[in-house]
N, C-alpha and C positions, 0 to 999 in steps of 0.2 A: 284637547289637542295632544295628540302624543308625540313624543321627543326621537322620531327616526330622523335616518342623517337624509332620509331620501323621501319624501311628502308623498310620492306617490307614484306610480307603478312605472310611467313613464319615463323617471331619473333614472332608477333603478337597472331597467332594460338599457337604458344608454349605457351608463354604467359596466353593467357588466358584458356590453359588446366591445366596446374598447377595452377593457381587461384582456374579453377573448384575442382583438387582432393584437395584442401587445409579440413584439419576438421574442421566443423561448431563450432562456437563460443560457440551456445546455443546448448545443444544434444536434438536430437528431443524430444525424449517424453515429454520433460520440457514443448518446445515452443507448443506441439502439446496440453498438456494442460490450458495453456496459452490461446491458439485458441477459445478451445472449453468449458472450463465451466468460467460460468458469473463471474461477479464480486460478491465479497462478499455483501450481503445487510441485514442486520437486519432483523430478520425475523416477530419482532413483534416491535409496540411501545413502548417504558418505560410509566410505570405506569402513572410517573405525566404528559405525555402530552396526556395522555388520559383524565386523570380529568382535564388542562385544557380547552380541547374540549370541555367536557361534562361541564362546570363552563361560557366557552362562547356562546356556543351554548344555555345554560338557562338563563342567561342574556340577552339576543336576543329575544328571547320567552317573557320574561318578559315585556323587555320594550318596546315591539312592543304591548303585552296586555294592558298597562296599560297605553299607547299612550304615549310615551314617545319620539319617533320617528314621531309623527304623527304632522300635520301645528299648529300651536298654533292659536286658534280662539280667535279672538278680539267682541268688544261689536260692535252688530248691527248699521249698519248705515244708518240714514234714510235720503231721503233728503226731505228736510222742505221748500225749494225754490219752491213757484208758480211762473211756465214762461208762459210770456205771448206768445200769439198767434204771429207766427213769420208770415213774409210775404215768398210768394213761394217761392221767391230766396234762402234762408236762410235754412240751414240743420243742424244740431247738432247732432254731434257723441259724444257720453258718453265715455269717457277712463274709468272713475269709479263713482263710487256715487259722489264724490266732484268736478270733473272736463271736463266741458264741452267743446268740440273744434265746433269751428262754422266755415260754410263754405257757405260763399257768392260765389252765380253765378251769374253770368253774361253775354250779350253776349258778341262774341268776338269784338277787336277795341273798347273795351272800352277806355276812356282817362288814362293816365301813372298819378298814385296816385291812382286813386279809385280805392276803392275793387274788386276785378278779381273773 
């Protein structure tokens, strides 16, 4: 025998027809309100977060004119190094003005130590 609160199909329909005619909690037109119109929202901003905007947004304007925002340029740099004539092997990648990487070739099997 199993342990339901309701034996058999007949409780259960009772049950839950008096459930159904029970009165709703909330009366309709309340919840049917509820439904259908939005939430409240402000319909304008307050004054002072408008002259914020308008205070950030010309601040922006400004300092974008006036390079404020813009890379800070440093003095010219020149390089003053004569390099001499490399042989084929020998290749020289620039990272910037001051810093040369150099790249010996070789074939391959060369001996373990020398330059690859």
């Amino acid at each position: 025998m199993t342990n339901h609160p309701f034996r058999d199909l007949h409780d259960f329909e009772s049950a839950l027809r008096d459930w159904g005619e029970r009165p709703p909690q909330t009366p309709p037109g309340v919840a049917a309100r509820r439904l259908v119109l939005p939430a409240r929202v402000p319909s304008r901003l307050p004054l002072w977060q408008l002259a914020a905007a308008a205070v950030l947004v010309w601040g922006v304007f400004l300092g974008a004119w006036y390079g404020a925002f813009g890379p800070a340029v440093g003095p010219a740099v020149t390089v003053s190094t004569v390099m001499e004539p490399l042989p084929d092997n020998v290749m020289v990648f620039w990272v910037d003005a001051q810093t040369p990487v150099y790249f010996v070739l070789s074939p391959l099997g060369s001996p373990k130590g020398d330059p690859s």
